[in-house]
C-alpha positions as CSV (number, residue, x, y, z in Angstrom):
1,X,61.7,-57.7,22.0
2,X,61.6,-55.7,25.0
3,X,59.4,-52.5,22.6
4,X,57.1,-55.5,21.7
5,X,56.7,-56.2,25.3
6,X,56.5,-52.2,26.1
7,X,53.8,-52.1,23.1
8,X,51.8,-54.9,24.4
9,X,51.5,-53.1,27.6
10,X,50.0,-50.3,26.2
11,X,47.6,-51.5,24.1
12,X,46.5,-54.3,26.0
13,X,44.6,-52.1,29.0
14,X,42.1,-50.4,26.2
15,X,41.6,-54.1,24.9
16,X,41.1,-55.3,28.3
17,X,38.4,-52.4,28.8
18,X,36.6,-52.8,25.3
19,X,36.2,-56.9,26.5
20,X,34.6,-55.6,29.8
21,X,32.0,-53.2,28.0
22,X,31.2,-56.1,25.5
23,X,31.0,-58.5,28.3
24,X,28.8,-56.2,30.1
25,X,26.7,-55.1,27.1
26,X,25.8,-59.3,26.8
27,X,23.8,-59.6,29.8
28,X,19.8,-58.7,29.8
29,X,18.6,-55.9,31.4
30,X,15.2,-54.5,32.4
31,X,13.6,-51.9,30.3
32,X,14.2,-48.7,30.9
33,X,10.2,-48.3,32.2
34,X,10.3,-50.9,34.4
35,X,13.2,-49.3,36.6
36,X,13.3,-46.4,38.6
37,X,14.9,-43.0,37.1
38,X,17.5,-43.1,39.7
39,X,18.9,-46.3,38.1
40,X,18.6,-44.7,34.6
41,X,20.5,-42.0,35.7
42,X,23.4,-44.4,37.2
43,X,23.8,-46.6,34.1
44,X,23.8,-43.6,31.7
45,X,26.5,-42.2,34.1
46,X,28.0,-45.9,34.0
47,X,27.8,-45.5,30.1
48,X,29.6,-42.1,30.1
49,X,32.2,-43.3,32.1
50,X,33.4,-46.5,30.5
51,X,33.7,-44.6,27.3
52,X,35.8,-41.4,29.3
53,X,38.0,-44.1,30.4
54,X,38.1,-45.8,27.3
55,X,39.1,-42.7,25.5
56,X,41.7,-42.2,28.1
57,X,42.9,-45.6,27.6
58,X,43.4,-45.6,23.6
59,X,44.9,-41.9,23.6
60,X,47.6,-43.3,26.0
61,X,48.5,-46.3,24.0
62,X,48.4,-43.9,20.5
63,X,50.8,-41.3,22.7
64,X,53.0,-44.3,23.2
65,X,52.9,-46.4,20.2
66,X,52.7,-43.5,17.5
67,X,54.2,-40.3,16.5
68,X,51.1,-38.2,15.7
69,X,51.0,-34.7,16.4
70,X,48.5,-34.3,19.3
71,X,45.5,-33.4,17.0
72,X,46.0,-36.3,15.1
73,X,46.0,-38.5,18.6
74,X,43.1,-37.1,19.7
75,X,41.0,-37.3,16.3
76,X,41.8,-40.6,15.6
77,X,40.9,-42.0,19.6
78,X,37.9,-40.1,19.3
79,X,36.9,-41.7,16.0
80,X,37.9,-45.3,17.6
81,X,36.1,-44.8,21.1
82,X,32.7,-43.5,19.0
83,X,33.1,-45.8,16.5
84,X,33.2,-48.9,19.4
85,X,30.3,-47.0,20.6
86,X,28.4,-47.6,17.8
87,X,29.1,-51.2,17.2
88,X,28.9,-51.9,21.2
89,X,24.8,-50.7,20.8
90,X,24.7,-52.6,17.3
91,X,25.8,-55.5,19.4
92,X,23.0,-55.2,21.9
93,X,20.7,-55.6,19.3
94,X,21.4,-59.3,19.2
95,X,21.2,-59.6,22.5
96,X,17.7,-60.8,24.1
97,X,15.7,-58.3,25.8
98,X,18.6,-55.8,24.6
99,X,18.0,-52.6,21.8
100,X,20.4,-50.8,20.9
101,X,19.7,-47.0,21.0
102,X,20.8,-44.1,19.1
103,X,20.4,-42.5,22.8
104,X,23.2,-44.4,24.1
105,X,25.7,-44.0,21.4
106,X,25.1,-39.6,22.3
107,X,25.2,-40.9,25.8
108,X,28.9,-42.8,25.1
109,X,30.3,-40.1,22.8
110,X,29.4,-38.0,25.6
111,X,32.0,-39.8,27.8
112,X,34.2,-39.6,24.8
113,X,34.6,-35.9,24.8
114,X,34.8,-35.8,28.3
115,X,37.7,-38.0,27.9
116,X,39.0,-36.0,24.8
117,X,38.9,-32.6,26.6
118,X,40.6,-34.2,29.8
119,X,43.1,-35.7,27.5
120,X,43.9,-32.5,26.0
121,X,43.7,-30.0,28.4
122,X,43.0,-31.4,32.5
123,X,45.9,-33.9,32.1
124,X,48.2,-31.4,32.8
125,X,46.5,-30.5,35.4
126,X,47.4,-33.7,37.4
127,X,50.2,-34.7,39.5
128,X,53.1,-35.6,37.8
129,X,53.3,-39.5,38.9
130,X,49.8,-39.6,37.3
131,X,50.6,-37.5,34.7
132,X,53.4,-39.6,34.1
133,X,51.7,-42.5,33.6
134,X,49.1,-41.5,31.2
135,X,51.5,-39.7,28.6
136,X,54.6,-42.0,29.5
137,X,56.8,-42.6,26.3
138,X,59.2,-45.5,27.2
């Protein structure tokens, strides 16, 4: 029971983040042309970011809930965190006044190596508590 709970607790923060980027994703925006570049620039950054994390997030929870050798770990997040990439833009498609763009999926795996290389090399580069709680294993 209690490894269920300890599972659940892991998994359950890249969940909570995947429902935030598709709650997000659902809302209508303004085209690109119609806003200035400084707000282009801040939700590409706001796109590179939620993926970093979300990279973060899912490497943690495979660190805790499997026993994958690191390369495995990080393969397999980064196909999951690209692979929600795709089908977050394939999503906006059925949103109105929404596209999806082929832009934003380079934009999101962007993050995701960003996340990748942090995961496997800057996370040690942390202080312990916080390195602690990214690669805890029980």
């Amino acid at each position: 029971m209690v490894k269920v709970l300890k599972d659940i607790l892991y998994i359950l923060p890249p969940l909570l983040w995947m429902a935030l980027i598709y709650y997000l994703s659902s809302f209508n925006r303004l085209q690109a042309s119609e806003i200035g570049w400084q707000d282009f620039v801040l939700r590409k950054g706001a796109h590179f970011a939620e993926y970093a994390i979300l990279f973060v997030l899912i490497y943690r929870a495979f660190n805790f809930m499997t026993r994958l050798s690191l390369a495995d770990k990080l393969f397999f997040t980064f196909f999951l965190t690209v692979l929600y990439a795709l089908t977050d833009e394939y999503h906006q498609t059925w949103v109105l006044g929404r596209t999806g763009k082929l832009f934003d999926v380079m934009v999101d795996t962007s993050g995701a190596v960003f996340g990748f290389v942090f995961s496997a090399k800057l996370i040690y580069r942390l202080p312990i508590s916080m390195q602690r709680f990214i690669l805890k294993k029980s």
